[in-house]
N, C-alpha and C positions, 0 to 999 in steps of 0.2 A: 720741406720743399716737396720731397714724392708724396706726402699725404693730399698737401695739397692736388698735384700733378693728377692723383690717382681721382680727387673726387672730380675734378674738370671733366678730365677722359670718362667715367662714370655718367657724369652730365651730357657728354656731347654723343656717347655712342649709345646711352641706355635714350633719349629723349626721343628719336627717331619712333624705335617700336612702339611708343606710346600714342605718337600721335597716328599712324596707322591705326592703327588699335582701334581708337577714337573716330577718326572718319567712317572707319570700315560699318562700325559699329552702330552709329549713328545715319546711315545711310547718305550720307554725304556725297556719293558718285551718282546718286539715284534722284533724276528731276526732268523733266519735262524739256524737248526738245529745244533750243532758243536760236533763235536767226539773230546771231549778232552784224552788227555794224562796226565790221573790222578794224578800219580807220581809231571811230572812237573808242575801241577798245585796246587798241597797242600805243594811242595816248595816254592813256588809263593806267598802262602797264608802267610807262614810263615814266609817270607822276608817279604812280607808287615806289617803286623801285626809288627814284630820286631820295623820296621824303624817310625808306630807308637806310640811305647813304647817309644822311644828314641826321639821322638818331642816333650813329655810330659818331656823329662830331660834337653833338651834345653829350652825350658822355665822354667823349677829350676833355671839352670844358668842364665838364662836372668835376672831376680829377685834378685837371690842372689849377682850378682854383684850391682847393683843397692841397698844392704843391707836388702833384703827383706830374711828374712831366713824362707823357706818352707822344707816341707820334701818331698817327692816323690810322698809317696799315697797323701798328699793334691794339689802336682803340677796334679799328673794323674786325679782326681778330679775336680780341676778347667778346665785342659785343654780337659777333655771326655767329658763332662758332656755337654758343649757347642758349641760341634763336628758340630753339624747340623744347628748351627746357620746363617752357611753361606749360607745356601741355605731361608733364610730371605732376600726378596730385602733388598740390600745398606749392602757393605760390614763391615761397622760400628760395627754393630751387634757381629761377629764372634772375632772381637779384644777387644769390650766393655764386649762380655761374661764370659770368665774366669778370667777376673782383677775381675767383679761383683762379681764373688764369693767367693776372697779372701781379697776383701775389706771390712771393719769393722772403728769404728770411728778415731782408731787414723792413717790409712791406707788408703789415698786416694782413690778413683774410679780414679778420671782424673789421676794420678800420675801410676798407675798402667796401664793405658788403654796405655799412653805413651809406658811403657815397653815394651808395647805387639804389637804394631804398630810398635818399631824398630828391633823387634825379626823378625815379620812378612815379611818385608822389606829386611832384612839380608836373609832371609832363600832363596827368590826372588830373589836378587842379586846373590847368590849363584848356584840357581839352572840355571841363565839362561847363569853362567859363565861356567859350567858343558857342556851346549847344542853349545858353542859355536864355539869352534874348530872343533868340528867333522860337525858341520853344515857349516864350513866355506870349510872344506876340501872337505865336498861329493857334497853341493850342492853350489860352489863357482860361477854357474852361474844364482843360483836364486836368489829371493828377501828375502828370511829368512834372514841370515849375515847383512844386513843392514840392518831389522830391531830390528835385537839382539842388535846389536852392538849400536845405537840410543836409544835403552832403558835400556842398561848398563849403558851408557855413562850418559844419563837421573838422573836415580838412583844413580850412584855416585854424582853426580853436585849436586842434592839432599840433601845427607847423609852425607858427608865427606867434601863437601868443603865450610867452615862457609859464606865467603863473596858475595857467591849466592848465597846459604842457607838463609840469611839476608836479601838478594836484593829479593828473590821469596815470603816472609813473607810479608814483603812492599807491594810487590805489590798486593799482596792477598787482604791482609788489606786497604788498598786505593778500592781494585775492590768489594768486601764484605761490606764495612762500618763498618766493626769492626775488632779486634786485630785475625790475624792467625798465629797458633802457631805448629808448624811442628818440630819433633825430629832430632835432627842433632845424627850421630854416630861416635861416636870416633874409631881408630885404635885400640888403649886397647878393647875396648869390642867388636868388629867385630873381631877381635884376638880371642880371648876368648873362642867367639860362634861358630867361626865358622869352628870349627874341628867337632863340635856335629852334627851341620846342613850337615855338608857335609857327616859325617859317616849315617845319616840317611838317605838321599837322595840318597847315595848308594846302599843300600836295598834298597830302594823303584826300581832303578833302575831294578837290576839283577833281581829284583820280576817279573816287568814287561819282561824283557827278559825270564825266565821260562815259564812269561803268552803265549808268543809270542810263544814258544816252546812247548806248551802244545796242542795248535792249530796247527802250520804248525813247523815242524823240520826243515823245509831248511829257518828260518826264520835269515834276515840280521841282524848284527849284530848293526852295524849302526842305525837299527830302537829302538833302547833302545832310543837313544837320542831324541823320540817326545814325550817320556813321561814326563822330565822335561820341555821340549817348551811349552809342551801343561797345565801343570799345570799351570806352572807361569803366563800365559795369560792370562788363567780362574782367574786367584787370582785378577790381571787388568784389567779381565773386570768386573768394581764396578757394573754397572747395571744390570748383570744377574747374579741371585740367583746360587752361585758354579760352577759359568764358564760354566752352560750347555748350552749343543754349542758349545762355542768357543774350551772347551780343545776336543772336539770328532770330529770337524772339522780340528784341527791339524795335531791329530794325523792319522787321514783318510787321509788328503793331503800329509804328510811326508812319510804315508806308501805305499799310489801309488806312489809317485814318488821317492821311493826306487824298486818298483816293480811288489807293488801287483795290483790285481782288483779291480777297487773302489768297488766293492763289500764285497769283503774279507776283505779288508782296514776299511769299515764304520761300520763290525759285530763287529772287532776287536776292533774299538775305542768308539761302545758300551759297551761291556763286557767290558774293563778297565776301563769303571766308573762303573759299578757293582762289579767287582772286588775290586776297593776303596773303595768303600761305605763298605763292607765286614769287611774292616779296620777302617773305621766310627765308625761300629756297635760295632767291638770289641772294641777299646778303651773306646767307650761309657757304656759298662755293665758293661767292668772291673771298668770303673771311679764309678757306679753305688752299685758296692760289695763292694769299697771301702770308699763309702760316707757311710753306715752304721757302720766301723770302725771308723771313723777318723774326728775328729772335727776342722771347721775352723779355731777354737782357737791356731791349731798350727803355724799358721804364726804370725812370730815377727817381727817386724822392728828395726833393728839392726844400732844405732846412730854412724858408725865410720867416 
């Protein structure tokens, strides 16, 4: 139980410097003057923030089907509290941190980490199902569409279908030297989840189109769709600490080649990871007022 305890605490105070680190680094505070539209930017906040209150309930359910009976403030707890972990090289980190801290002796870590690695996965296959028709309709003669559709296609082979699932463990396991062991996901529990997932990533959507609107009003409508492209990517690419880069070069190429200046395009898909982070932040306190309430002790593991 303190090992665990210690690697949590390790997670939630060491993740912080990193992502400073990272912005500083990256020039991140450094962009060009913007005259927002107030209004629709503290609508913007509030969709986001929403959509992540509701990623801390999808992980209840991810849990609770699996018999793990949490309650809300402990799911918001484990899942804020670890918010920043991703920006920790090797995306491990961010999936090992909230299982750590509702793990206890008769409650796996590994058993939990599972959970939260096929939550994660779902939430990705979801969002890039979302980005996919409207990317197939506007930009049917670029290269996005195929490679959405390759890394769907990918993800299901993955998750859902056991006897590749089996054949890609093997081969791990033969290229590794030892046993690899990868979550397969059933139709019942991607059922399940994934009305939560999808209700949140909606707000997070329409968030980003107020962001869009708070900036330029003649802003396409179309360009809501580089906000899930551009997460999901960032979540794949395991090597760099929260996708920086990858998701702010998406969203800058998706949005010149809707229309804008690459100028405008690259201020824009700055402030939308400032804008998230916003969302980091909040989950994170709330997780933080709630951890002096609420004792790990309430998760049970429920034998049916």
């Amino acid at each position: 139980m303190k090992n665990k305890k210690w690697v949590f605490n390790l997670l939630l105070y060491g993740s912080i410097p990193f992502l400073i680190v990272y912005l500083i680094k990256l020039d991140y505070f450094v962009f060009k003057v913007i005259n927002f539209n107030y209004y629709w930017l503290i609508l913007s906040i509030i969709l986001l923030w929403s959509g992540f209150f509701f990623s801390t309930i999808s992980w209840k359910y991810a849990l609770k089907y699996h018999c793990f009976n949490i309650n809300t403030k402990c799911a918001t707890i484990s899942h804020g509290l670890s918010v920043f972990a991703k920006y920790i090289p090797g995306k491990i980190w961010v999936i090992l941190g909230r299982a750590a801290y509702i793990a206890k002796n008769d409650i796996k870590l590994s058993g939990l980490s599972i959970i939260s690695l096929k939550e994660q996965l779902l939430y990705i296959l979801i969002g890039l199902l979302i980005a996919l028709f409207p990317t197939l309709l506007y930009f049917n003669q670029d290269y996005w569409p195929l490679i959405i559709i390759i890394t769907i296609l990918s993800l299901v082979i993955f998750l859902f279908i056991k006897s590749l699932h089996d054949f890609l463990e093997r081969l791990l396991a033969r290229l590794f030297k030892r046993k690899v062991h990868f979550p397969i996901i059933t139709l019942k529990f991607s059922l399940k989840l994934s009305g939560i997932i999808f209700f949140y990533w909606i707000l997070w959507i329409l968030g980003f189109f107020f962001l869009l609107l708070s900036i330029n009003q003649d802003a396409n409508i179309i360009s809501v769709f580089a906000f899930p492209l551009a997460v999901c990517y960032g979540v794949l690419a395991i090597v760099l600490p929260g996708g920086l880069g990858v998701r702010e070069g998406i969203i800058a190429a998706f949005l010149t080649a809707v229309g804008l200046d690459i100028q405008t395009a690259v201020t824009i898909s700055v402030i939308s990871r400032l804008w998230f982070i916003t969302g980091e932040i909040f989950i994170f306190f709330l997780a933080l007022i709630l951890r002096k309430t609420t004792s790990v002790s309430s998760v049970k593991k429920s034998y049916v």
